[in-house]
C-alpha positions in Angstrom: 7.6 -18.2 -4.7 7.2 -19.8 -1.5 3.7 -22.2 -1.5 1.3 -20.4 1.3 -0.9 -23.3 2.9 -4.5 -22.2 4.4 -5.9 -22.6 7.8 -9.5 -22.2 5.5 -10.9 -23.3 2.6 -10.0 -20.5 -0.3 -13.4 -20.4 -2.1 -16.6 -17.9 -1.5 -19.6 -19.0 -0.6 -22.8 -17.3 0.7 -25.9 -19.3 1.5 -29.1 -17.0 1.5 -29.1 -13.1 1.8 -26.0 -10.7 3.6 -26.2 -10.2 6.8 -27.3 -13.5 7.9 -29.0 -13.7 11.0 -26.6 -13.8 13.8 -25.1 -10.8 12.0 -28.2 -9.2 12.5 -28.5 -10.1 16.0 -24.9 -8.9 17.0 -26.1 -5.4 15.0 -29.4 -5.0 17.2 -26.7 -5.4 20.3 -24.5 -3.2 18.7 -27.1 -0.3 18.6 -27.8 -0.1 22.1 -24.1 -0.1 23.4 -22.0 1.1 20.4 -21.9 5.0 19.4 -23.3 5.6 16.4 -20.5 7.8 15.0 -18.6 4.5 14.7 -19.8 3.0 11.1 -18.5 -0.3 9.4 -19.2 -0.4 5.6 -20.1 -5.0 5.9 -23.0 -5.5 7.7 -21.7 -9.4 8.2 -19.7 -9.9 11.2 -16.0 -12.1 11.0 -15.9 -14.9 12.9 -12.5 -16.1 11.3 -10.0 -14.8 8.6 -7.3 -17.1 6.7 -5.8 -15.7 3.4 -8.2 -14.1 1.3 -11.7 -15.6 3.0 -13.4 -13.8 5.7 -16.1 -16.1 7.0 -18.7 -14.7 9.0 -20.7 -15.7 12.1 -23.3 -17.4 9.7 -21.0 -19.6 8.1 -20.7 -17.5 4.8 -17.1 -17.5 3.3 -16.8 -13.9 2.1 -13.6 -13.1 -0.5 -11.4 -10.1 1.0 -10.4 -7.8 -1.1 -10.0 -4.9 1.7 -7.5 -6.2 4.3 -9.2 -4.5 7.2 -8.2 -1.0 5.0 -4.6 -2.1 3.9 -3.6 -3.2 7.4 -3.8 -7.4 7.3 -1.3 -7.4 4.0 0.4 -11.1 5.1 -3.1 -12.5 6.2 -5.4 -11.8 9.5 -3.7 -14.5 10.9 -0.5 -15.5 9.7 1.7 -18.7 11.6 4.9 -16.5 12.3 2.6 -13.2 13.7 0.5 -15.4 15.6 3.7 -17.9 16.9 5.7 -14.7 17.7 2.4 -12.5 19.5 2.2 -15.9 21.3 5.4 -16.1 23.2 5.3 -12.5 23.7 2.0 -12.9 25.9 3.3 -15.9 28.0 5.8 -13.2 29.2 4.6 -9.9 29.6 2.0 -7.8 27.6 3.2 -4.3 28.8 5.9 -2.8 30.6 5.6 1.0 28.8 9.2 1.7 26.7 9.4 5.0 28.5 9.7 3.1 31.6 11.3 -0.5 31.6 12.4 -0.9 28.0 12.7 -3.9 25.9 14.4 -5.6 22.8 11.4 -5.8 20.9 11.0 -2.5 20.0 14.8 -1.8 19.2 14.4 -4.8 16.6 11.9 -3.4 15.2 13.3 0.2 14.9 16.8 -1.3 13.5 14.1 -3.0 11.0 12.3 0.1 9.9 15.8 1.8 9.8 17.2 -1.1 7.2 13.7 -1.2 5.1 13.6 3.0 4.3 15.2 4.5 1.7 18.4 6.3 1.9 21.9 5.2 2.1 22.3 7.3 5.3 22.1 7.0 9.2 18.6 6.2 10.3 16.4 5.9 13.2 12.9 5.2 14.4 10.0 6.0 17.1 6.8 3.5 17.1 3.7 4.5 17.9 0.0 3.2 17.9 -1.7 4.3 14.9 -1.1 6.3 11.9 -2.7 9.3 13.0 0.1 9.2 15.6 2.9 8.4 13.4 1.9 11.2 10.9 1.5 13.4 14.0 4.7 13.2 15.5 6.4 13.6 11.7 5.3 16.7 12.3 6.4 17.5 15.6 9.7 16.4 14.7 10.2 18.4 11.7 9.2 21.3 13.7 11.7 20.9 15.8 14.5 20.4 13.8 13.8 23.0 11.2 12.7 25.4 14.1 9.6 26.8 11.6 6.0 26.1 12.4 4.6 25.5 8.3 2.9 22.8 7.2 2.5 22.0 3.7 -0.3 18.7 2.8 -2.6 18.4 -0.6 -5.7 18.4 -2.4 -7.1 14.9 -1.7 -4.8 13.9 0.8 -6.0 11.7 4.2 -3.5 11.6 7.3 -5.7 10.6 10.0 -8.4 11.4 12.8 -6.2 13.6 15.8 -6.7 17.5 15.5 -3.4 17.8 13.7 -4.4 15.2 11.0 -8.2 16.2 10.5 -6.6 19.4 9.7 -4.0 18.3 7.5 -6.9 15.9 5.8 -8.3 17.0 2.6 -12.1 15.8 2.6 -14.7 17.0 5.1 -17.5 14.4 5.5 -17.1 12.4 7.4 -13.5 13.0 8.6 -14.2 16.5 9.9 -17.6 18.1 10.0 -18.5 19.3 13.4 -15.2 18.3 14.6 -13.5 22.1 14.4 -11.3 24.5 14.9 -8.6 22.8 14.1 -4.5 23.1 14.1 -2.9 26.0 12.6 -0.3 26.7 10.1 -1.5 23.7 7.4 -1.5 24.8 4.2 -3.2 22.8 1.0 -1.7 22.8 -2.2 -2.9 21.4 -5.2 -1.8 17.8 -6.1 -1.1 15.8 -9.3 -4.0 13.9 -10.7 -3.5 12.8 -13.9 -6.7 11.8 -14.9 -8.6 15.6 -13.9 -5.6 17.5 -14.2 -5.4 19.8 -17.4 -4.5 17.1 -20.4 -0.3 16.4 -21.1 0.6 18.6 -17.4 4.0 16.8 -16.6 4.3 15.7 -12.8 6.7 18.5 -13.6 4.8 21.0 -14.0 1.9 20.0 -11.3 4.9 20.6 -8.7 5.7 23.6 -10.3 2.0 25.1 -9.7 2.1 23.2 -6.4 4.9 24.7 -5.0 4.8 28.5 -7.1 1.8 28.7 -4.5 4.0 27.9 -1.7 6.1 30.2 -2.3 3.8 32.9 -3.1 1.2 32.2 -0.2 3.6 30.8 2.6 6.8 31.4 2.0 9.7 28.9 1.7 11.2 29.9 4.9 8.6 29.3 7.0 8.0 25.6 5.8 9.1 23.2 8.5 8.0 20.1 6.4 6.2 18.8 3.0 3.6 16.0 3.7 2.4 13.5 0.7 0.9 10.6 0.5 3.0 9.0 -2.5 0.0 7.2 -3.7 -3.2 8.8 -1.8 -5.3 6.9 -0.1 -8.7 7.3 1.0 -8.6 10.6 -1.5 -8.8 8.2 -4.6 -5.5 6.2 -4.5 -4.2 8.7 -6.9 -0.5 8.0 -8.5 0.6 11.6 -9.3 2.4 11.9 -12.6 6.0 10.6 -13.0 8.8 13.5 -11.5 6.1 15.0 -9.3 7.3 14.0 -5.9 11.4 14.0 -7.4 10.3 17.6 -7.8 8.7 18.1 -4.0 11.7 16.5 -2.5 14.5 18.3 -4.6 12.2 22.0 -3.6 12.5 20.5 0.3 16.2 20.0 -0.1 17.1 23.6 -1.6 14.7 25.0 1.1 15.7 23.2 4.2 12.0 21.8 4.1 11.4 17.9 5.8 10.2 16.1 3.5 7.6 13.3 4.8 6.4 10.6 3.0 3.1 9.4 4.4 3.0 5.9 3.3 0.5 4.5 6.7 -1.8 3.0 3.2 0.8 2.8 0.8 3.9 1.7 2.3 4.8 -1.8 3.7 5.2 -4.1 0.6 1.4 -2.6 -0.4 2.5 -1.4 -3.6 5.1 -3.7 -4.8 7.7 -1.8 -2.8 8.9 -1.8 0.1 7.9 2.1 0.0 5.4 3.5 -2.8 8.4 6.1 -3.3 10.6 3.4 -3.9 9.0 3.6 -7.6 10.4 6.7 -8.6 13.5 6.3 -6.3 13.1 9.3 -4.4 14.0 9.3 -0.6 12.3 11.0 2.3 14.2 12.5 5.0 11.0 10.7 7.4 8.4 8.1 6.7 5.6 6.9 8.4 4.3 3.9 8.9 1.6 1.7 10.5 -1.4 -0.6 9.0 0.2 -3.8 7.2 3.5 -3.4 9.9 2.5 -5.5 12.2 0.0 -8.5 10.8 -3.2 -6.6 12.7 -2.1 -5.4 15.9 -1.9 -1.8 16.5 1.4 -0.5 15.7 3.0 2.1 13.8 6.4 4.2 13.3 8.4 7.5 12.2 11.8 6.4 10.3 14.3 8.3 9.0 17.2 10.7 8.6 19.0 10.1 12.5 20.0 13.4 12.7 16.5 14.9 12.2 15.0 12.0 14.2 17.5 13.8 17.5 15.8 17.2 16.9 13.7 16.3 20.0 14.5 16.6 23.4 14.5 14.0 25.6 10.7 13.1 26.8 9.6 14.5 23.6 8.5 11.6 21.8 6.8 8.9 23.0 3.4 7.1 24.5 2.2 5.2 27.2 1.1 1.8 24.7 3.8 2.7 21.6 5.3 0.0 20.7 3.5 -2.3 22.9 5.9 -5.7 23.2 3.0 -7.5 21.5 2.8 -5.4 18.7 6.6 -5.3 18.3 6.5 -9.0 17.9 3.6 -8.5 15.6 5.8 -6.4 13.5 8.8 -8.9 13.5 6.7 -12.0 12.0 4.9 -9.8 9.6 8.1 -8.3 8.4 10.0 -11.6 8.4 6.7 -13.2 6.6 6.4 -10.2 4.1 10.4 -11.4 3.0 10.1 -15.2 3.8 6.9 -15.2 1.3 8.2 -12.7 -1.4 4.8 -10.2 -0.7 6.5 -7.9 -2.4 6.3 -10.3 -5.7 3.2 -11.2 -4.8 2.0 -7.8 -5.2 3.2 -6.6 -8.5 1.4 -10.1 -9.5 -1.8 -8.9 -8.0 -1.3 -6.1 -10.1 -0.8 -8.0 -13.1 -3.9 -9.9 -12.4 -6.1 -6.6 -11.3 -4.8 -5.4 -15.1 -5.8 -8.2 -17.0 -9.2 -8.8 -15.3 -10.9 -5.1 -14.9 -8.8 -3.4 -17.9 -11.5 -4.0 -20.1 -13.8 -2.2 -18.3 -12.5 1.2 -18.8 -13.5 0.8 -22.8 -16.6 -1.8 -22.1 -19.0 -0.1 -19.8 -18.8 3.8 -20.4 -18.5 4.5 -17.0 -14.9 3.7 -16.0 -12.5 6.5 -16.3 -9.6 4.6 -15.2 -8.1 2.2 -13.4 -5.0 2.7 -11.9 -2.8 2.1 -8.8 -0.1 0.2 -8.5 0.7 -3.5 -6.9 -1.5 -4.7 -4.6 -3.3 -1.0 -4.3 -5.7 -1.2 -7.2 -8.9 1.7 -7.8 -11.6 1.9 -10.7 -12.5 5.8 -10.8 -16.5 5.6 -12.1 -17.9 8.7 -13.5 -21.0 9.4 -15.5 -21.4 7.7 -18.7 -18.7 8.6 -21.0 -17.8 11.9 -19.2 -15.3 12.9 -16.3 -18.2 13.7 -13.6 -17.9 11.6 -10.6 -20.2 8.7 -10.3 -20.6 8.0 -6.5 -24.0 6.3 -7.1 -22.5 3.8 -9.1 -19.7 3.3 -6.9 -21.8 2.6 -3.2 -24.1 0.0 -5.9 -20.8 -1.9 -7.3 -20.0 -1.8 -3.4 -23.2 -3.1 -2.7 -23.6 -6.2 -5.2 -20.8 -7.2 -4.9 -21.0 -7.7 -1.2 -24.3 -9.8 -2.1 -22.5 -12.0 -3.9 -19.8 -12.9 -0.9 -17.1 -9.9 -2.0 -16.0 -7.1 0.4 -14.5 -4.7 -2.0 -14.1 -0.7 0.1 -15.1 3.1 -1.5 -13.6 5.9 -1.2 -12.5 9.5 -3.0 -12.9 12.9 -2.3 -16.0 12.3 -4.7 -16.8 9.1 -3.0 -16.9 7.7 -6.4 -13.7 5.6 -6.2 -14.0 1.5 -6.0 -10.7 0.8 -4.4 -8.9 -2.4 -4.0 -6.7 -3.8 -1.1 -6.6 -7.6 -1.5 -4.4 -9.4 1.4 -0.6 -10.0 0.0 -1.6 -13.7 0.5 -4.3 -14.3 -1.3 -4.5 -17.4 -4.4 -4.9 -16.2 -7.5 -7.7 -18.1 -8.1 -9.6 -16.6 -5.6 -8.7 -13.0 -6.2 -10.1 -13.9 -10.1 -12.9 -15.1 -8.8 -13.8 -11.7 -7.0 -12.4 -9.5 -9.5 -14.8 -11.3 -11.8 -18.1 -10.6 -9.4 -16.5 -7.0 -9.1 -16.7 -6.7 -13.0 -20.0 -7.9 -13.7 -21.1 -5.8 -10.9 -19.8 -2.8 -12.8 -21.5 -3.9 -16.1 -24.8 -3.7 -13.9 -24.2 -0.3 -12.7 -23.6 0.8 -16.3 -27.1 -0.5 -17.6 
């Protein structure tokens, strides 16, 4: 593997109590001209980000294992993202694709095309955010299968538009108050190993899945099948071997798109290009965004061309997607997720996450599992030597081990999920280092 070199010093450090002081100034200022329905889980504020270090604006050196939620997977700042967003500023920062276009964003499209699965014709449309990209997946299977049905899943998070709060599983806080929302979204129940009934085959989850499809929709009427192939803010669930081979074969005998949401899990995240690379099942259209493009807002629907040309002309599209900037972005993170081997790096982070926080799940009597794959690690807590979700332990891991310089992220539909998202680039050393705070944390939590 190629040697990464560091702008900063790889090591944590944290010199009296979190948030420091200017943190807490920049907070007071925050709460007189930010709105309040816009939360951040760190109260210490970044002041610089190299690898796996996050040092704040009071000099503490903070160990990353969140990534800005999946998104800086080849480093906050990485030499060929920055040297490429660079040159794209010195010449122009917009011109709008739909209006004077540019190379950019056809190299990053041919990109996307060459990167997703299938042996087939493929295109692309960018966007800014995944919310958009899952969005449009939509739109586009509508139109080409000429049937309004929507069919998402228990747990499942696609995003903050209409559309995607509706297709989003978990209420609070993604969509209380925020109704009514889109029609013709139908939940189905997904495959998690760890609650569903003992020895159910990924199999036999799609079965039920899709029996209630069938039953309460009606396979005609299905434009398109949206999944998360591992689930992310729902509890980075990994459903059971041959469930999604089973979705996508149903989608193919019913003339059914089927989407592969992988804004979280796709992008090298997993170590894959594509989380459905695992199982070697291939979407007729992905999305993308998040770790795409090194930081910068950016994000994509790839996939089968001739579903892609369901749309009319003027039907797709966005003032900012694929911004020049962004497209550039996308070019040197792409080139530095190859150049670097991320995708080795990954499945080593996975090795690592294994052999540090394994022994947890028999040591503290509150870890039901750990599980996830590559870089896209989760400890599911629960009460003491039961299956009941243990959110309370899960905000306190959060919480110590924030106090001792490691931003580690929550989630679940339960809320009781510790998840991990550790940068593609960080030393191994480091990443020990946190996971080891992280585990001690959760031996806390268990007394």
């Amino acid at each position: 593997m190629t040697e990464i070199r560091y702008r900063l010093q790889q090591v944590r450090r944290v010199e009296g109590s979190l948030p420091g002081p200017r943190s807490q100034q920049l907070t007071e200022r925050r709460a007189s001209a930010v709105a309040s329905g816009v939360a951040s889980s760190v109260p210490a504020w970044a002041a610089d980000v190299d690898g796996g270090i996050v040092v704040d604006v009071d000099g503490n050196q903070l160990v990353d294992l969140g990534s800005g939620i999946a998104v800086t997977s080849v480093g906050a700042s990485a030499p060929a993202v920055v040297a490429r967003v660079k040159e794209a500023v010195e010449h122009f920062t917009h011109t709008c694709f739909m209006v004077t276009p540019y190379e950019g964003y056809v190299a990053v499209a041919e990109k996307l095309a060459e990167l997703a699965p299938g042996d087939f014709p493929k295109k692309a449309a960018l966007f800014n955010s995944g919310s958009e990209a899952v969005e449009n997946a939509v739109k586009i299977a509508r139109a080409h299968t000429r049937r309004q049905a929507i069919v998402v899943f228990d747990h499942a998070y696609h995003g903050r538009t209409n559309m995607t709060m509706a297709m989003t599983a978990k209420v609070m806080p993604y969509k209380q108050g925020f109704g009514p929302f889109a029609g013709e979204v139908y939940r189905v129940p997904v495959s998690y190993p760890f609650r569903d009934p003992e020895g159910m085959t990924g199999t036999e989850a799609a079965r039920r899945a899709l029996l209630q499809v069938e039953k309460q929709v009606g396979a005609d009427n299905v434009a398109a099948v949206v999944i998360e192939p591992v689930q992310g803010e729902g509890g980075f669930i990994v459903p059971a071997a041959g469930f999604l081979p089973a979705l996508s074969e149903w989608c193919r005998d019913n003339g059914a798109v089927f989407v592969a949401d992988e804004v979280q899990a796709g992008i090298a995240r997993t170590g894959a290009w594509f989380a459905v690379d695992h199982e070697g099942v291939v979407p007729d259209l992905v999305t993308v965004a998040k770790g795409v493009a090194g930081g910068m807002p950016l994000s994509g629907v790839v996939g089968r061309a001739e579903i892609m040309d369901s749309v009319h002309a003027g039907g797709l599209g966005g003032t900012y997607g694929g911004n020049p900037v962004a497209c550039a972005a996308a070019l040197g993170a792409l080139e530095t997720i190859e150049e670097w081997d991320l995708i080795g790096r990954a499945r080593r982070i996975e090795e690592v996450v294994r052999e540090e926080l394994e022994p947890l799940a028999s040591g503290t009597g509150i870890v039901g599992e750990l599980r996830g794959r590559g870089a896209m690690m989760a400890l599911e807590l629960v009460l003491p030597d039961g299956r009941e979700p243990h959110a309370e332990a899960a905000r306190a891991v959060a919480a110590e081990c924030l106090g001792q310089g490691v931003i580690v992220l929550t989630c679940g539909t339960y809320g009781n999920i510790v998840r991990l998202l550790p940068p593609l680039v960080i030393g191994e050393d480091l990443l020990r280092d946190g996971l080891r705070v992280l585990a001690r944390a959760v031996h806390r939590a268990a007394r």
